[in-house]
Structure formats: C-alpha cells, structure tokens
Gaussian input, Z-matrix of N, CA and C with variables (Angstrom, degrees):
# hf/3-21g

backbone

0 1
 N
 C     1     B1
 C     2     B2     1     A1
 N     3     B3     2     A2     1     D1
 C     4     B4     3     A3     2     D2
 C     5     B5     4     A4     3     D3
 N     6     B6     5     A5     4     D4
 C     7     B7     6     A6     5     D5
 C     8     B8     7     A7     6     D6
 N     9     B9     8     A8     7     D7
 C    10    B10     9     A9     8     D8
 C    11    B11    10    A10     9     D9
 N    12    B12    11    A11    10    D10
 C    13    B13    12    A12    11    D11
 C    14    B14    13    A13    12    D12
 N    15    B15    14    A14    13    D13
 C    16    B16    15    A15    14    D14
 C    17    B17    16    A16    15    D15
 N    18    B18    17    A17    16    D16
 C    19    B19    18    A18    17    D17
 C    20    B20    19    A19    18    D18
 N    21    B21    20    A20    19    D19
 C    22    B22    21    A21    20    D20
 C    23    B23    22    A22    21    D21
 N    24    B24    23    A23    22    D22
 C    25    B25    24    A24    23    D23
 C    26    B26    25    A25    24    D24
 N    27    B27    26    A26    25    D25
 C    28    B28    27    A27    26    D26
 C    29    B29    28    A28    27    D27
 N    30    B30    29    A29    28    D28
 C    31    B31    30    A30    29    D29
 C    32    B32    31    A31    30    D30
 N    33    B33    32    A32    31    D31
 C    34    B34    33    A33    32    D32
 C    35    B35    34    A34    33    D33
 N    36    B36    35    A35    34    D34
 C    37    B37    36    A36    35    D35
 C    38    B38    37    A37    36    D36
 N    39    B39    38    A38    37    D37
 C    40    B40    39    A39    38    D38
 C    41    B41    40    A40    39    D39
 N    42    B42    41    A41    40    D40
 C    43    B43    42    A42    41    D41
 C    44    B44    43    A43    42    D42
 N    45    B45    44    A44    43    D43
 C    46    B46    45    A45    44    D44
 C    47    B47    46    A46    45    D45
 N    48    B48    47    A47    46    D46
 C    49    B49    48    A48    47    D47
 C    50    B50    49    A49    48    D48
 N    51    B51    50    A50    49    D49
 C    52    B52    51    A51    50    D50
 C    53    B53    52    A52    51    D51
 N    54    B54    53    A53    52    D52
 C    55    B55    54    A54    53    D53
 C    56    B56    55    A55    54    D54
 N    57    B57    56    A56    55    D55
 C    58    B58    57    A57    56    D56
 C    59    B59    58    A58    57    D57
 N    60    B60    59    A59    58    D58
 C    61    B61    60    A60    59    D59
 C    62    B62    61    A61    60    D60
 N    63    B63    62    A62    61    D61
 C    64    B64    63    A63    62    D62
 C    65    B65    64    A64    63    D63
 N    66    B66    65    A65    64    D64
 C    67    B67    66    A66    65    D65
 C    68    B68    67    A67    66    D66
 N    69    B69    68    A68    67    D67
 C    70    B70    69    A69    68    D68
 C    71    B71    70    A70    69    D69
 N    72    B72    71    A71    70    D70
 C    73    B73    72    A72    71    D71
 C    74    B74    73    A73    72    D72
 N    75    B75    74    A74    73    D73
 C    76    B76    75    A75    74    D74
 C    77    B77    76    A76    75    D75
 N    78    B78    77    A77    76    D76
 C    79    B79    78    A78    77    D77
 C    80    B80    79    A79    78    D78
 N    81    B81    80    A80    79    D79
 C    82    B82    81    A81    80    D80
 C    83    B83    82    A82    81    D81
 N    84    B84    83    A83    82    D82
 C    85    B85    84    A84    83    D83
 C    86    B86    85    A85    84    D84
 N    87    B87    86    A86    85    D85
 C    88    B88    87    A87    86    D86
 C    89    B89    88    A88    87    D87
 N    90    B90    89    A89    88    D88
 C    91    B91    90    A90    89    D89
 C    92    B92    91    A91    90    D90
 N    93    B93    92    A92    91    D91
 C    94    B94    93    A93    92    D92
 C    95    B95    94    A94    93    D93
 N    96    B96    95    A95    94    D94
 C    97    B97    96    A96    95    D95
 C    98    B98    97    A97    96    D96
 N    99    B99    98    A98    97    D97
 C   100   B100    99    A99    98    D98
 C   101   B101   100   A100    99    D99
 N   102   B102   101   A101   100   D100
 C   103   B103   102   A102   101   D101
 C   104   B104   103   A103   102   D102
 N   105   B105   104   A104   103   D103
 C   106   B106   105   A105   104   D104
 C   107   B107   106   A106   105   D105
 N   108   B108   107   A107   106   D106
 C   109   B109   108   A108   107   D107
 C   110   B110   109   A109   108   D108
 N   111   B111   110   A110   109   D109
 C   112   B112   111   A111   110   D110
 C   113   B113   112   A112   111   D111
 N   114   B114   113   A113   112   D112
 C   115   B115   114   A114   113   D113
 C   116   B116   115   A115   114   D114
 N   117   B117   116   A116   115   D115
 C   118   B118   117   A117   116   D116
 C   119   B119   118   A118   117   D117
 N   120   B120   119   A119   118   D118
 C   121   B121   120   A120   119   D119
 C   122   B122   121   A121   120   D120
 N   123   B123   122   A122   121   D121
 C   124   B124   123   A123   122   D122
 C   125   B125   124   A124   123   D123
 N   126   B126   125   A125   124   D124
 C   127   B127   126   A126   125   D125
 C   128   B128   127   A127   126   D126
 N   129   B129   128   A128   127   D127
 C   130   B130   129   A129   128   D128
 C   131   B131   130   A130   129   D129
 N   132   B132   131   A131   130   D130
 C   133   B133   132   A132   131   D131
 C   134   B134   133   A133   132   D132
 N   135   B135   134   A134   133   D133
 C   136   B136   135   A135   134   D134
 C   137   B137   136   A136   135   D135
 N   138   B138   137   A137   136   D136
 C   139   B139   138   A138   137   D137
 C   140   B140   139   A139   138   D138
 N   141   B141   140   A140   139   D139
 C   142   B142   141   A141   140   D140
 C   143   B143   142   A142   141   D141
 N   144   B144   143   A143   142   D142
 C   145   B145   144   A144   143   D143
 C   146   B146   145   A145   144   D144
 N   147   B147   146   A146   145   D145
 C   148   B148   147   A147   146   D146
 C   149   B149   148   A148   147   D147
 N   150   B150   149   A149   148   D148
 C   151   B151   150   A150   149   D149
 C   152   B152   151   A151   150   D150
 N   153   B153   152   A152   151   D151
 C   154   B154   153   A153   152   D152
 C   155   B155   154   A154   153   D153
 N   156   B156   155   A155   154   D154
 C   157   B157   156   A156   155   D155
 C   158   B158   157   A157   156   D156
 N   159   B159   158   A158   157   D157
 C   160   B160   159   A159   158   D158
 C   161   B161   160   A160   159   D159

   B1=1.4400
   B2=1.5182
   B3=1.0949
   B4=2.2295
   B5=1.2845
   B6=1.4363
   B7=1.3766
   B8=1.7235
   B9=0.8228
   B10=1.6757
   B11=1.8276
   B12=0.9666
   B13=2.0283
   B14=1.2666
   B15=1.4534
   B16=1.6200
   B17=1.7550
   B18=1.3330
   B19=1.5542
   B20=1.1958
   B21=1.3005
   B22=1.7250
   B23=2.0047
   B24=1.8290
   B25=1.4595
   B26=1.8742
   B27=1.6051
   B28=2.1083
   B29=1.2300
   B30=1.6581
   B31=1.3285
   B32=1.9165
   B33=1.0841
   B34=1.3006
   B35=1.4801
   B36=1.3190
   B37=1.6910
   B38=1.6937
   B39=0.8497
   B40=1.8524
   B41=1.8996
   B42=1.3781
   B43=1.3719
   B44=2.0372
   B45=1.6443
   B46=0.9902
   B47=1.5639
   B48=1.3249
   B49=1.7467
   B50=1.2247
   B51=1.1507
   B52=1.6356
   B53=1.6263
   B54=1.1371
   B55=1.7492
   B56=1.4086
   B57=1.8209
   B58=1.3941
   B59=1.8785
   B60=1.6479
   B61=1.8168
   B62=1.6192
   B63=1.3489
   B64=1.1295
   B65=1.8360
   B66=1.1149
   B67=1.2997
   B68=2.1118
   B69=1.0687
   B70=1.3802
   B71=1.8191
   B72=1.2609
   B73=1.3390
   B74=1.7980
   B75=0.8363
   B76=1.7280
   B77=1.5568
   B78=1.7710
   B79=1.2090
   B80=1.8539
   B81=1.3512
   B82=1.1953
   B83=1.3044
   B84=1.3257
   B85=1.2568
   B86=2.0092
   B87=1.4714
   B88=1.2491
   B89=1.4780
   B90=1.5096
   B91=1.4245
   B92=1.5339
   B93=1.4118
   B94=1.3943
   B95=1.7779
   B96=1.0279
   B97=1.4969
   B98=1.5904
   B99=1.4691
   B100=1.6019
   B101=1.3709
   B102=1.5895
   B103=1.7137
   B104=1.4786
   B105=1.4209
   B106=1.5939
   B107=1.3214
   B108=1.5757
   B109=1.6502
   B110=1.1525
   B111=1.3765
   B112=0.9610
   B113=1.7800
   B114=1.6132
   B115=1.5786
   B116=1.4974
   B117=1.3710
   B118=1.7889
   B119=1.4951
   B120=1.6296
   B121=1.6363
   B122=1.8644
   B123=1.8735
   B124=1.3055
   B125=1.1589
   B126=1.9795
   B127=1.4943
   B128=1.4227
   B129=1.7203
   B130=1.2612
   B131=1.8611
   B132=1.0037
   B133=1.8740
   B134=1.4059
   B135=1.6303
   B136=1.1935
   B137=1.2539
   B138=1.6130
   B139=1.4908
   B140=1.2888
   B141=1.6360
   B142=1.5570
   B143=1.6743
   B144=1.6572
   B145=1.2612
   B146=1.9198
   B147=1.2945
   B148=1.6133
   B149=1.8997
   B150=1.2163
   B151=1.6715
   B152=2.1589
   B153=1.0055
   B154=1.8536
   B155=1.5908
   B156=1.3841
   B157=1.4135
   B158=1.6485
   B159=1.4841
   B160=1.6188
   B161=1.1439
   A1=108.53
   A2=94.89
   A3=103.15
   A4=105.60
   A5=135.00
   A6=128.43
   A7=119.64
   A8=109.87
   A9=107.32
   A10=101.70
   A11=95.47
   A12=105.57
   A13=107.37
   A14=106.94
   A15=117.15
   A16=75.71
   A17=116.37
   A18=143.02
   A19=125.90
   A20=116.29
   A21=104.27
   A22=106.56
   A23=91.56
   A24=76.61
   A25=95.67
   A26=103.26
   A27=98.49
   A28=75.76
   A29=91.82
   A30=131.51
   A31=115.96
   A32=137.98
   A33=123.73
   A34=121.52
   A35=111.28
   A36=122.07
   A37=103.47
   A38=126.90
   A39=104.95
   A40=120.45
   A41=71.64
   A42=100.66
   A43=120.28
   A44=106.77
   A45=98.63
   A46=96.71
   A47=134.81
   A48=138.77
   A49=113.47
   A50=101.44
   A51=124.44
   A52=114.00
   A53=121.70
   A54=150.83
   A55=64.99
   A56=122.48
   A57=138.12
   A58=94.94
   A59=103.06
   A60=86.86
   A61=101.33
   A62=128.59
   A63=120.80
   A64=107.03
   A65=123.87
   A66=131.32
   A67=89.97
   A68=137.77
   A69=102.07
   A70=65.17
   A71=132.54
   A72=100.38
   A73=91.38
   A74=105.67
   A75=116.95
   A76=103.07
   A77=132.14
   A78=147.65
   A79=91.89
   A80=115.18
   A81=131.18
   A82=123.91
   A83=122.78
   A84=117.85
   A85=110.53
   A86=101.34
   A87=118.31
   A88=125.06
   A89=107.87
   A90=114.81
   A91=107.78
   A92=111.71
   A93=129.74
   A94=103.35
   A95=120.76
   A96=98.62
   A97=103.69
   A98=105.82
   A99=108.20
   A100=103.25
   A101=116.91
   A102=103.51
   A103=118.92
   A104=110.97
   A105=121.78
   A106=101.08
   A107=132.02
   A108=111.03
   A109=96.66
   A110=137.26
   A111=153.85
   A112=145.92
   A113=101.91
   A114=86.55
   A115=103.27
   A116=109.01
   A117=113.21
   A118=90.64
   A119=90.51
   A120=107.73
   A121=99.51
   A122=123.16
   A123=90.92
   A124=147.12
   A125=119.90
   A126=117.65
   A127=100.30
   A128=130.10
   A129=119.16
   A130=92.52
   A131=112.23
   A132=84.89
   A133=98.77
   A134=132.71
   A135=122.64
   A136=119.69
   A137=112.67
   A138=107.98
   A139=128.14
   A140=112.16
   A141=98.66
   A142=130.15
   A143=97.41
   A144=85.44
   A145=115.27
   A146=104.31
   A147=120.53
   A148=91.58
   A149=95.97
   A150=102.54
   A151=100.17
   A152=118.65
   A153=126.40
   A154=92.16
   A155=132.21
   A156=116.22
   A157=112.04
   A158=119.94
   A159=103.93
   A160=114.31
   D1=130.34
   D2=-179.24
   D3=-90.87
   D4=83.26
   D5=175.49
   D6=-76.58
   D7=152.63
   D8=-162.83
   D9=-120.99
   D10=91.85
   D11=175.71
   D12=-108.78
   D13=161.27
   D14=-144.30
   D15=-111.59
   D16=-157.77
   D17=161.99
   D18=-58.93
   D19=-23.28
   D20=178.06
   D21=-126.64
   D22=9.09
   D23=151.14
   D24=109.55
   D25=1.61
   D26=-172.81
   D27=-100.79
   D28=143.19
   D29=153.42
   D30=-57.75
   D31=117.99
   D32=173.12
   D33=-107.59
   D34=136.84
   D35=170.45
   D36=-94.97
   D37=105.92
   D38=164.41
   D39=-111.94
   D40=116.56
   D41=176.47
   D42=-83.77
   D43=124.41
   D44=-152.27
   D45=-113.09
   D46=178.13
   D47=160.50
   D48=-57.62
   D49=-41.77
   D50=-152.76
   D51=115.16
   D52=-53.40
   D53=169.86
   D54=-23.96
   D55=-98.34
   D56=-131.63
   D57=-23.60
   D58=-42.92
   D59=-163.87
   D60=-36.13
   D61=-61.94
   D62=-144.58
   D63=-78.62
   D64=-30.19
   D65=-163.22
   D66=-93.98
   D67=-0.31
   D68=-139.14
   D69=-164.45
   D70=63.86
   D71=-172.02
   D72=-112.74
   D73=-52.75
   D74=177.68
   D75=-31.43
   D76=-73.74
   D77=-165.95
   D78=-47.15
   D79=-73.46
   D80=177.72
   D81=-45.53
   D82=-20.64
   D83=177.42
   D84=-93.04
   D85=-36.83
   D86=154.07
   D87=-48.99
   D88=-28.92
   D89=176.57
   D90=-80.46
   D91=-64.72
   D92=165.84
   D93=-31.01
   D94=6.63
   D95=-165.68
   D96=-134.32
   D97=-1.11
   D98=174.35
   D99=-154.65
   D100=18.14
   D101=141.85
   D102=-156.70
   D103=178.09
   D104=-148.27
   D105=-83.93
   D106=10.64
   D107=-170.78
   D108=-157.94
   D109=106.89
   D110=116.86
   D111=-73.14
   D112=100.26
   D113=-157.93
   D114=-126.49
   D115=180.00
   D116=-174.38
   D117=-137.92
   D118=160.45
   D119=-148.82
   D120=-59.85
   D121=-32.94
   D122=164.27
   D123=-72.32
   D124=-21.63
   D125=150.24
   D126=-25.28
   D127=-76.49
   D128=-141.40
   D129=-67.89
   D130=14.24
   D131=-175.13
   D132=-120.57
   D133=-0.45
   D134=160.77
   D135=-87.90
   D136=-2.38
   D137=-163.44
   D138=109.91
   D139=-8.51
   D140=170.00
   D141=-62.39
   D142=-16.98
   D143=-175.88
   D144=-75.71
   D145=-32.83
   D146=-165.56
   D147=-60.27
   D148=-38.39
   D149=-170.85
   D150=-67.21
   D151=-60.85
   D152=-179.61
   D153=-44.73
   D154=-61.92
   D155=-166.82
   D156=-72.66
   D157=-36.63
   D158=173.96
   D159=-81.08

C-alpha cells in the first residue's frame, strides 16, 4: 500500500466535489499518483469512507 503523508506525519484521504476534476486537475492527479484514496462526495455517501477507516 503507497500511503501518502504530508510533513508532520497525517495520513491524507482527499475528498473531492467532483467540480475539483476540472479546477484542481494537476494537484489531483499528482495526488492520485502517490496515494491509496481518492474519493468524491458520493463514495463518501455510500460508505466508502466509514469502510477505509475500519
């Protein structure tokens, strides 16, 4: 698993609108490219997120 931590050591999930694809595509694709969770606000509303933390 490629976990992607910042400088003081948090783990990050980033959760996007959807919008972000278009406004946010560069950061996000850079993100997408060195960690395991990338989600959009309906992942978070079926439950993927409750499911990644247990």
């Amino acid at each position: 698993m490629n976990r992607y931590w910042n400088k003081q050591g948090i783990e990050f999930i980033w959760i996007t609108d959807g919008a972000g694809w278009k406004s946010t595509l560069k950061p996000l694709r850079e993100y997408f490219d060195k960690a395991d969770y990338l989600m959009n606000l309906e992942m978070l509303k079926d439950g993927l997120f409750t499911k990644i933390l247990l």
